[in-house]
Backbone as a ProteinNet text record, in pm:
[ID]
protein_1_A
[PRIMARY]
XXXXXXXXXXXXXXXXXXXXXXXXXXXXXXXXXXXXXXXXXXXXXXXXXXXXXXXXXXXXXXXXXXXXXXXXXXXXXXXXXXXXXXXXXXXXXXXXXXXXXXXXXXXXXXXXXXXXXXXXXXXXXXXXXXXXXXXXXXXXXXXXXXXXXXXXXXXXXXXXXXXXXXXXXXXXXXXXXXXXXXXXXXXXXXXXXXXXXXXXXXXXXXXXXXXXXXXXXXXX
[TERTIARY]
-3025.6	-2953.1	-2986.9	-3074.8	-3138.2	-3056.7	-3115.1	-2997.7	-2849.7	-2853.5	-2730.7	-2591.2	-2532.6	-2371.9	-2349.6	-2271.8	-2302.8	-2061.6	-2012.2	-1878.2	-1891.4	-1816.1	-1807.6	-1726.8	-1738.8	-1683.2	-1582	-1566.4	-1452.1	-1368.3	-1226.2	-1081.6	-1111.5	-1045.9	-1037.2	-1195.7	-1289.3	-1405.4	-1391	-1347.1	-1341.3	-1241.5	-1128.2	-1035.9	-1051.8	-1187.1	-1228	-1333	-1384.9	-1519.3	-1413.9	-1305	-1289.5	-1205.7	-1137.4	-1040.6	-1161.6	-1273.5	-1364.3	-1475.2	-1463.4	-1541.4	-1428	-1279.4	-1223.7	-1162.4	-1171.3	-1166.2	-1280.6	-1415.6	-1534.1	-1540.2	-1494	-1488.8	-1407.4	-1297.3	-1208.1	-1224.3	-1329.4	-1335	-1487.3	-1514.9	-1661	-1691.6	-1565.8	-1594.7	-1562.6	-1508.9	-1538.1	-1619.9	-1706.5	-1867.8	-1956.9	-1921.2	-2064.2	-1957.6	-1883.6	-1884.6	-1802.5	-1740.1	-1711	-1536.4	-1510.8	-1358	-1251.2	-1130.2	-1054.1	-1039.8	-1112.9	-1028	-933.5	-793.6	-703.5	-595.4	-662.2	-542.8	-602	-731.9	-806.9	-784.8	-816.2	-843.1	-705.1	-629.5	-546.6	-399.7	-379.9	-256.3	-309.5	-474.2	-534.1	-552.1	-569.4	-616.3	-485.3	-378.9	-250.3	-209.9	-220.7	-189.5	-211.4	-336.3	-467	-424.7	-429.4	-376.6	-241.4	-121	21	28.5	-72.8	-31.5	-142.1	-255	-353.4	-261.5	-165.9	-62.7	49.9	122.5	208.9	146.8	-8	-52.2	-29.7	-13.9	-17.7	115.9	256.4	344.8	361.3	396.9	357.3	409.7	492.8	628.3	565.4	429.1	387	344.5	373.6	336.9	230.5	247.1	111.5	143.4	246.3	281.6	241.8	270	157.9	26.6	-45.2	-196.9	-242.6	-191.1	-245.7	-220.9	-66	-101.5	-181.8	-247.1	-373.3	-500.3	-519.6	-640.2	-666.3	-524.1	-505.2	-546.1	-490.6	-505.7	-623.6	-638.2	-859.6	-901.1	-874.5	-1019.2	-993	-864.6	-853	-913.6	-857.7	-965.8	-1042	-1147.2	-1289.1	-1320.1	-1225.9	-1322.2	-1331.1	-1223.7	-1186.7	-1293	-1311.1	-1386.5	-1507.8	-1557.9	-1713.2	-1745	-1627	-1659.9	-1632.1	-1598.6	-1629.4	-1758.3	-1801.9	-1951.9	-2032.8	-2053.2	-2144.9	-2148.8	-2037.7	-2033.1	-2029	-2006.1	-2003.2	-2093.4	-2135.7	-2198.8	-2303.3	-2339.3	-2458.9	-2595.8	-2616.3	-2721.5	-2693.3	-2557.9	-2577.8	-2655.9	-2715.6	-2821	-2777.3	-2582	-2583.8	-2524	-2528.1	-2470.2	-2588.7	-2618.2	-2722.1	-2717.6	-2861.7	-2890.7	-2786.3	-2800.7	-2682	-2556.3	-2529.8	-2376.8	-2375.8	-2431.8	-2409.7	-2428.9	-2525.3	-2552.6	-2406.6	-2316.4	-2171.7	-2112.2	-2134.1	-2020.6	-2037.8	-2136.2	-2177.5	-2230.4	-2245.4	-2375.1	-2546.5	-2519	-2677.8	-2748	-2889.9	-2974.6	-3084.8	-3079.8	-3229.8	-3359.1	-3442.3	-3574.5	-3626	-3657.4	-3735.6	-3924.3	-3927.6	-4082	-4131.4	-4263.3	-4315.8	-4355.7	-4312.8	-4364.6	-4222.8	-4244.8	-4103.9	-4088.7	-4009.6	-4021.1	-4016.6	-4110.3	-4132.3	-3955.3	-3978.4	-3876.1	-3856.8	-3740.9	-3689.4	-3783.5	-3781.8	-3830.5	-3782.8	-3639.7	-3554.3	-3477.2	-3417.2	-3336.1	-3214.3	-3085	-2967.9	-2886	-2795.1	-2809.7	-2597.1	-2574.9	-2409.3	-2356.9	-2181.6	-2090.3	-2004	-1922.5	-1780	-1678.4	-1565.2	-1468.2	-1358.5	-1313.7	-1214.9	-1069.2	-1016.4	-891.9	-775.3	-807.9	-704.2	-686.9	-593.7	-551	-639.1	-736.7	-788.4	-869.9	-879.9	-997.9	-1096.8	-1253.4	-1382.5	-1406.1	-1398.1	-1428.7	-1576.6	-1690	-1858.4	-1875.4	-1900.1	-1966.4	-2115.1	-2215.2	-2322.9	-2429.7	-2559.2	-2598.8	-2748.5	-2849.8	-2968.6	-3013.9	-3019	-3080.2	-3113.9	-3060.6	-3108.2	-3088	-2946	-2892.4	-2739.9	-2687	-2572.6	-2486.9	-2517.2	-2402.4	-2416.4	-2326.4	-2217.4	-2270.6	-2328.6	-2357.5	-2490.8	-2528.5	-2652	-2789.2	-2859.6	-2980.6	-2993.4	-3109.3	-3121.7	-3190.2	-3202.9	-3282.7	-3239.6	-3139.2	-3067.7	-2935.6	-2931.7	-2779.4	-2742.1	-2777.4	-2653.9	-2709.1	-2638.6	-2658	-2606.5	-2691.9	-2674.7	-2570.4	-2484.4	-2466.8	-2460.6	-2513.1	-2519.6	-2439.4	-2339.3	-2262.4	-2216.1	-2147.4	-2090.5	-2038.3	-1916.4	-1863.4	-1970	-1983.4	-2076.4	-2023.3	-2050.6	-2015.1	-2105.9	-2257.2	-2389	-2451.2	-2515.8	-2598.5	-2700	-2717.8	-2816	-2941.7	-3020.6	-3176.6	-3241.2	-3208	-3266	-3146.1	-3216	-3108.5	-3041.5	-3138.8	-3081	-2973	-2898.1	-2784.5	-2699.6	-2717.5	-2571	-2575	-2516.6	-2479.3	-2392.4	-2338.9	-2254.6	-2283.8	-2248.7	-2337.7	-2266.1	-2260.4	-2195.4	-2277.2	-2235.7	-2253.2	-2198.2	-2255	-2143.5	-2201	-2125.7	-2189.7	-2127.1	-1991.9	-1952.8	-1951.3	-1958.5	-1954.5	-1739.9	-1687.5	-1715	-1712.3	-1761.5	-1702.8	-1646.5	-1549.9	-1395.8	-1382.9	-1393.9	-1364.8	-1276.5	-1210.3	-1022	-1085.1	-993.5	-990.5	-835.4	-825.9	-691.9	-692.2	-560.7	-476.5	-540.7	-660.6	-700.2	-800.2	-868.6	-1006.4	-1021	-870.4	-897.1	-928.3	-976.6	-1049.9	-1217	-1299.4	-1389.9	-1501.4	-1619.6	-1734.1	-1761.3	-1808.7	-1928.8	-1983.2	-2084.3	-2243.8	-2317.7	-2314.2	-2347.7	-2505.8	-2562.7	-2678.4	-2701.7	-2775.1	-2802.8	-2911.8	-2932	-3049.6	-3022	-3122.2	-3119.8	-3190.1	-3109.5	-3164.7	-3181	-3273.8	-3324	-3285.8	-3231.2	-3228.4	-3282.3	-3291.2	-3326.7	-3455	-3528.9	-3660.4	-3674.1	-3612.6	-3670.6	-3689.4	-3693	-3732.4	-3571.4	-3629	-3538.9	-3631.9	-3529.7	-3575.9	-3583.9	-3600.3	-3616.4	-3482.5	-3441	-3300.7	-3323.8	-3183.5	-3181	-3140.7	-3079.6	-3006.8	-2938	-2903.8	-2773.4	-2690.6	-2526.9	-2419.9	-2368.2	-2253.6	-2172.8	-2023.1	-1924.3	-1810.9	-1697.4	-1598.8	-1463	-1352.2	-1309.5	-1206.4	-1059.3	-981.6	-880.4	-763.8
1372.1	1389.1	1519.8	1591.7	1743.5	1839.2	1931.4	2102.7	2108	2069.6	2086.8	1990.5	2064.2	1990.9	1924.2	1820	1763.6	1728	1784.9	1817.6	1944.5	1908.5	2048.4	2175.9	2296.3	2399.7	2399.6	2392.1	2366.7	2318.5	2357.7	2260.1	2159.2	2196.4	2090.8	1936.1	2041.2	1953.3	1871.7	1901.8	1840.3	1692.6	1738.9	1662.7	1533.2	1555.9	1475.3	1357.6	1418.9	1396.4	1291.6	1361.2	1257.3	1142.1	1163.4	1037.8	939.9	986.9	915.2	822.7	877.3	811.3	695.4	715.1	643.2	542.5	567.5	467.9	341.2	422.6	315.4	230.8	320.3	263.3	160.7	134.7	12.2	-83.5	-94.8	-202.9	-257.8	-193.9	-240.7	-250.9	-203.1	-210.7	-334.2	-445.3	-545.3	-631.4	-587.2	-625.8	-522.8	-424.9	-347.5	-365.8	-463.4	-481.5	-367.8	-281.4	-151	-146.1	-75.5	-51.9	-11.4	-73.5	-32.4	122.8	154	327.4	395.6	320.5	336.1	390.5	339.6	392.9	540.2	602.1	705.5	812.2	760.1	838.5	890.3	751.3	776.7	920.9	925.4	1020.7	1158.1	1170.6	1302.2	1426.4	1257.4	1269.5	1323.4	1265.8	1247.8	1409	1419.3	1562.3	1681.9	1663.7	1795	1761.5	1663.9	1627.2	1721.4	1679.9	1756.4	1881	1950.1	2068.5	2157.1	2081.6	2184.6	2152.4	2067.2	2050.7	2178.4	2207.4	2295.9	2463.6	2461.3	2581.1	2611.5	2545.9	2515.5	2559	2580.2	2642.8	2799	2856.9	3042.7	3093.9	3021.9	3071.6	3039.7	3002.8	2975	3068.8	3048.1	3185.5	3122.3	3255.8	3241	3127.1	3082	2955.8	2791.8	2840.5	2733.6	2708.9	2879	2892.5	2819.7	2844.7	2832.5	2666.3	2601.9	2461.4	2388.1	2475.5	2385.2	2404.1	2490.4	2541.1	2442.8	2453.1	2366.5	2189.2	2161	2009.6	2016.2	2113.7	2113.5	2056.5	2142.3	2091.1	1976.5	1910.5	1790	1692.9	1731.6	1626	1617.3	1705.6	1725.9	1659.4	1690	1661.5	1513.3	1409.1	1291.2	1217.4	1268.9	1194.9	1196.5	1379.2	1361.4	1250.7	1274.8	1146.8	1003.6	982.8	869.8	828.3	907.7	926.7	845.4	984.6	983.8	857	776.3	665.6	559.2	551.3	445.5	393.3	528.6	500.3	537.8	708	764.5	647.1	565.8	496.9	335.3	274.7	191.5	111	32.3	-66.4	-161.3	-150.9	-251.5	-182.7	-72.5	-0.8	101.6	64.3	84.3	214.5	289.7	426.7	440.7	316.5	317.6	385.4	298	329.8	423.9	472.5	651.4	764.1	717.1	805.3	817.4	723.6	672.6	741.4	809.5	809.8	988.1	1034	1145.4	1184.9	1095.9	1110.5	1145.1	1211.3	1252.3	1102.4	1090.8	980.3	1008.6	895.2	954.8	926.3	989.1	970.3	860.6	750.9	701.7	647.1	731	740	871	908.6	1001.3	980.6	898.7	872.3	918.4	995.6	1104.8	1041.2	1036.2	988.5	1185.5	1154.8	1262.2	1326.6	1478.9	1551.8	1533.2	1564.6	1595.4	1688.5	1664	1781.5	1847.3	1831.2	1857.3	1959.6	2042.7	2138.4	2098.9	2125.4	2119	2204.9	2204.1	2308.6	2315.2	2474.2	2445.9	2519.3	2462.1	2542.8	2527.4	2665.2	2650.3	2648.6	2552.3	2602.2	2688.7	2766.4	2865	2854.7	2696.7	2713.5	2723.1	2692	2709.1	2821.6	2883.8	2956.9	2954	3028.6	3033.3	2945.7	2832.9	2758.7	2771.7	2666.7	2679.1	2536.6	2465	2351.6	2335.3	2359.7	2333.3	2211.4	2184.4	2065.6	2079.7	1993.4	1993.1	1884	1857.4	1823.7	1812.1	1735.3	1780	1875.9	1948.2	2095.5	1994.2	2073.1	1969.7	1834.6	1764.8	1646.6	1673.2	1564.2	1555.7	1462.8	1430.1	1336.1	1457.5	1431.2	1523.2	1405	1510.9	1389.8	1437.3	1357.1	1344.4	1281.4	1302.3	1219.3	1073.1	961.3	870.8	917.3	853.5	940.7	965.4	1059.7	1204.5	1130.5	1177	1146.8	1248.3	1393.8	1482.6	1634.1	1681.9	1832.2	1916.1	2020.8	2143.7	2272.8	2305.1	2448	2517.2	2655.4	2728.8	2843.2	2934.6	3019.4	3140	3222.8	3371.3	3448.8	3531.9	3648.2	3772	3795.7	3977.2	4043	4145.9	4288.3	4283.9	4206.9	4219.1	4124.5	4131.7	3960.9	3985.8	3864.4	3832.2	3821.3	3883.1	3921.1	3755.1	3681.3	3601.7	3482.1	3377.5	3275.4	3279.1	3332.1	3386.2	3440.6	3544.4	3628.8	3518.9	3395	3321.6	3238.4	3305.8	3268.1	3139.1	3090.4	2991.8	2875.1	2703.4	2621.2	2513.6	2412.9	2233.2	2159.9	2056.7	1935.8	1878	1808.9	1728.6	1589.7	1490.9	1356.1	1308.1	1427.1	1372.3	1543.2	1508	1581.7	1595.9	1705.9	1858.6	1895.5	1962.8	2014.6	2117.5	2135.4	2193.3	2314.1	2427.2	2561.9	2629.4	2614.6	2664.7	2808.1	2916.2	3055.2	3083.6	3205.8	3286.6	3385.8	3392.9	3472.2	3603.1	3652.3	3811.5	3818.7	3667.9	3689.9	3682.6	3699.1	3673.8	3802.8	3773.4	3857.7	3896.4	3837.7	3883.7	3794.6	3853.3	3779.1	3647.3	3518.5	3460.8	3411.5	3312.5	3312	3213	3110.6	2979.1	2931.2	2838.3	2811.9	2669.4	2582.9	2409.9	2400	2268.7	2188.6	2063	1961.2	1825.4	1773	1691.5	1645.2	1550.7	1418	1328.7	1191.6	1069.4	957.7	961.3	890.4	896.4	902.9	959.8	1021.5	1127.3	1164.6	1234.4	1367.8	1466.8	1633.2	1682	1765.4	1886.8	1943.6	1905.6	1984.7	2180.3	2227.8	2353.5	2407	2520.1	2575.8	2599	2550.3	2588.8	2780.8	2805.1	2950.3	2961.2	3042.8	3156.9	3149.4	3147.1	3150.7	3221.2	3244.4	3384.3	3341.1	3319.2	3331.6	3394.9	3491.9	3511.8	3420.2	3454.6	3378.4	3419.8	3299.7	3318.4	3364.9
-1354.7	-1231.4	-1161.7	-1244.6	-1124	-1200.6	-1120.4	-1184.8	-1136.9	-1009.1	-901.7	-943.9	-948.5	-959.2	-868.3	-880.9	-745.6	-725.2	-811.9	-775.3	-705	-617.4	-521.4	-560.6	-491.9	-586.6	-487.7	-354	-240.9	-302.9	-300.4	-344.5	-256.7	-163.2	-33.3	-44.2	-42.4	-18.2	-147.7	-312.5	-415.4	-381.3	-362.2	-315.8	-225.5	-112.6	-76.5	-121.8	-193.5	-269.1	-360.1	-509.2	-524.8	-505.3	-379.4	-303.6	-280.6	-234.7	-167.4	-295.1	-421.4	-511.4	-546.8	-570	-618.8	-565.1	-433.9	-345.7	-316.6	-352.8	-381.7	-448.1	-582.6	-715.5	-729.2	-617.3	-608.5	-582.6	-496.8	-397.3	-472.3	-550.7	-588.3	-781.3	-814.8	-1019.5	-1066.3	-1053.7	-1098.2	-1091.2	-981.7	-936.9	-1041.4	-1090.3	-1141.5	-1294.7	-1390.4	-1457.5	-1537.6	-1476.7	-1570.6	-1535.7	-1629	-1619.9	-1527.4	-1500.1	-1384.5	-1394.5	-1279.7	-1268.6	-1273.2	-1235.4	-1186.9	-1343.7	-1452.7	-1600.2	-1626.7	-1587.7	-1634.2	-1504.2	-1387.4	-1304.8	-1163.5	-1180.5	-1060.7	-1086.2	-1212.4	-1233.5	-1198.3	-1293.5	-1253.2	-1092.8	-1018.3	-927.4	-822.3	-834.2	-758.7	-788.1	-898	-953.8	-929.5	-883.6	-876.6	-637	-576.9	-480	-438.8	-565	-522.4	-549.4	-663.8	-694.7	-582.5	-507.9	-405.5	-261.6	-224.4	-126.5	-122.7	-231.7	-251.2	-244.8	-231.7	-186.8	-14.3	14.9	138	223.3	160.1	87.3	178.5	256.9	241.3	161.6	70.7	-9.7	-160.2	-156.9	-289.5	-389.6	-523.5	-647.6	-710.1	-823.1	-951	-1016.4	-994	-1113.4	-1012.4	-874.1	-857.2	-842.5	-820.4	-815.3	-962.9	-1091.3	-1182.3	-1239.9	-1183.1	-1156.3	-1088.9	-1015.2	-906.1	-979.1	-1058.5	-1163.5	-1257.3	-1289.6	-1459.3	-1430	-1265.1	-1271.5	-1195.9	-1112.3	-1065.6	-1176	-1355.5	-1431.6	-1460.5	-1500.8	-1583.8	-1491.3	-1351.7	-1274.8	-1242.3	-1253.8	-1268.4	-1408.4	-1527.5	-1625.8	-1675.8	-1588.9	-1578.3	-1496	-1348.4	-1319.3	-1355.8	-1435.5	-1437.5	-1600.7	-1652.7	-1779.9	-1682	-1624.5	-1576.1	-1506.7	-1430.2	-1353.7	-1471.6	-1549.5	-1644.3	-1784.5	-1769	-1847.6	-1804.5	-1652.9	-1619.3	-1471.2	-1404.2	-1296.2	-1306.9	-1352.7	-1336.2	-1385.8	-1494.3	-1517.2	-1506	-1456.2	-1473.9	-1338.5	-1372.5	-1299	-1185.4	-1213.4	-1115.1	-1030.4	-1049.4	-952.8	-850.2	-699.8	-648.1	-581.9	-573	-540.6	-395.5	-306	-189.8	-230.2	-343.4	-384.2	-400.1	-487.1	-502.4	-401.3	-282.2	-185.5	-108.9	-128.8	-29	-145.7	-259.7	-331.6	-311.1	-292.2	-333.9	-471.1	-494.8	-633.9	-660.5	-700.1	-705.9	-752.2	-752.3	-786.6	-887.5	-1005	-1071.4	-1058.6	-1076.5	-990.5	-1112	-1065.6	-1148.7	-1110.1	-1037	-1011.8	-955.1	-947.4	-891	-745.5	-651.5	-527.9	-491.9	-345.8	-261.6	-118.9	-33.4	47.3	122.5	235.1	320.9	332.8	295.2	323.8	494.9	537.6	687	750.6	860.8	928.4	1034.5	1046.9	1182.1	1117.3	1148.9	1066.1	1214.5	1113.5	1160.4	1225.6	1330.1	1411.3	1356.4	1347.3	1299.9	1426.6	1429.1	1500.2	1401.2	1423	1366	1432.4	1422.4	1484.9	1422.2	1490.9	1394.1	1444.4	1545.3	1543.7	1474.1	1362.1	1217	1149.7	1173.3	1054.7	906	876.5	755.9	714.2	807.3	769.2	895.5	867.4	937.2	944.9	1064.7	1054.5	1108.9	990.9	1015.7	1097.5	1207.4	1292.6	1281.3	1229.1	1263.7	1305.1	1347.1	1421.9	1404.2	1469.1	1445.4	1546.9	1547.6	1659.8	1817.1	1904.7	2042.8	2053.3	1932.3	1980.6	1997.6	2108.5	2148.6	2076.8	1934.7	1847.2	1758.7	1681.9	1546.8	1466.7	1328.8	1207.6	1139.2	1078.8	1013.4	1112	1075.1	1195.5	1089.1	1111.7	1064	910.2	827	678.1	634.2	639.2	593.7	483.8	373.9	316.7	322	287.1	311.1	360	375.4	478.3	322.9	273.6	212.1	314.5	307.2	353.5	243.9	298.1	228.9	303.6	263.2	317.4	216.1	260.2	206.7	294.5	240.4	325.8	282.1	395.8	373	495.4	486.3	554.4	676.6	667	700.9	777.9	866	898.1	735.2	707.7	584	649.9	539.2	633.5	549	482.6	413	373.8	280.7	279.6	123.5	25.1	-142	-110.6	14.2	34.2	61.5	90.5	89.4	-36.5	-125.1	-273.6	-333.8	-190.7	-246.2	-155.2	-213.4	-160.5	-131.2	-58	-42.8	-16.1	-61.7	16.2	95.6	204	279.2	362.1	335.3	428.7	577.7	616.9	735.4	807.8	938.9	994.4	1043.8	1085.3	1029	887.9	816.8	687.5	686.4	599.2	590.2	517.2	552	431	424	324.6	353.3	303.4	351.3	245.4	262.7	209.4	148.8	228	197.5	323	332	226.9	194.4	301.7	337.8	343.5	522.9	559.5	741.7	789	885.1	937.3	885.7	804.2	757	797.8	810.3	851.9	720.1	780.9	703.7	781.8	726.5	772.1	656.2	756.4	760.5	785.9	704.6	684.2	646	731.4	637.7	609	569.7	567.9	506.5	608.6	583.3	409.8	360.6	222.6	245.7	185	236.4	157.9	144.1	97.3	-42.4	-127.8	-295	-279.5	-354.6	-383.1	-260.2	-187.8	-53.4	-77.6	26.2	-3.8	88.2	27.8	106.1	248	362.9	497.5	530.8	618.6	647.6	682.2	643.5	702.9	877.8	906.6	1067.1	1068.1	1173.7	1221.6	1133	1103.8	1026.7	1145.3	1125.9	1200.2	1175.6	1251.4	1192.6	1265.4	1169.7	1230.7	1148.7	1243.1	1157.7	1098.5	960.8	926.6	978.1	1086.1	1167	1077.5
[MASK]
++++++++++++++++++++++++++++++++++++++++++++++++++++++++++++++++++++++++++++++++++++++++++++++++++++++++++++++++++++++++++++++++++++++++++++++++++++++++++++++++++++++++++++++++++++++++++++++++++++++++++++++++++++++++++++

């Protein structure tokens, strides 16, 4: 499945990621032969859901930061045993499916389909309180989204003090398949620069495209 994790390190973006697998997984597991999700995966999920809601809270403590921690991993570590036993290799379950699920794909040949060659152009919007809603685009088009090819957009981002002279300086990374993508922060971090970076990834076997501009916006 590659080096890259392909659970997101975003709460928010996790949260989506896995409403959005288990919702797949519904409408389509008694066709790929494998077990109802719903005795393994749905309590985890509801959990890790109510306890990242109650952050949300201004009145919230350490005792709920560390309930949103505690049910982050169990539901991470629920669904990734599920991935990995029941989707990652099985056969009847198609490279499509996984591109819709957010699953990485395994290469089973040496032929690539041509990386992208459009680099993606970002805005942020910063009307929210503490979050960044990433809109992006293919550079010089007027729809929001992915171009045709493309399953998912890399950002790459970080708070610094600095414009980044390079793209190694934005240390931290997503995925994302819809346009806007969502970056919550904490109440410490308003007011502070980050600086935003994509690139198009390409359908199963494909390449990785060229980074567009570096962005720069404050957290509201």
């Amino acid at each position: 499945m590659g080096n890259k994790d392909y659970i997101p390190y975003n709460d928010v973006q996790f949260l989506e990621w896995a409403k959005n697998v288990y919702a797949y997984m519904l409408m389509r597991f008694s066709g790929w032969s494998i077990p109802d999700p719903r005795p393994s995966l749905e309590a985890p999920l509801a959990a890790f859901g109510t306890a990242l809601a109650k952050l949300g809270d201004p009145n919230y403590g350490k005792v709920d930061m560390e309930r949103k921690k505690d049910a982050r991993k169990v539901c991470g570590k629920v669904f990734r045993v599920y991935v990995q036993s029941y989707l990652a290799r099985n056969p009847t379950v198609s490279d499509e499916d996984r591109v819709a699920m957010g699953l990485p794909v395994y290469k089973t040949t040496k032929s690539r389909q041509p990386p992208p060659m459009t680099v993606p152009g970002l805005e942020v919007d910063t009307g929210t309180p503490r979050r960044h809603r990433v809109h992006y685009r293919n550079r010089g088009n007027n729809r929001w989204g992915k171009p045709d090819g493309v399953a998912v957009i890399k950002i790459h981002w970080a708070i610094l003090d600095h414009y980044p002279t390079n793209i190694e300086e934005l240390v931290r990374s997503d995925y994302a398949t819809a346009s806007p993508w969502v970056n919550d922060f904490s109440e410490k971090d308003r007011g502070k620069r980050v600086y935003y970076c994509g690139c198009w990834e390409a359908t199963a076997k494909g390449g990785k495209g060229p980074f567009g501009e570096i962005v720069e916006a404050i957290v509201p």
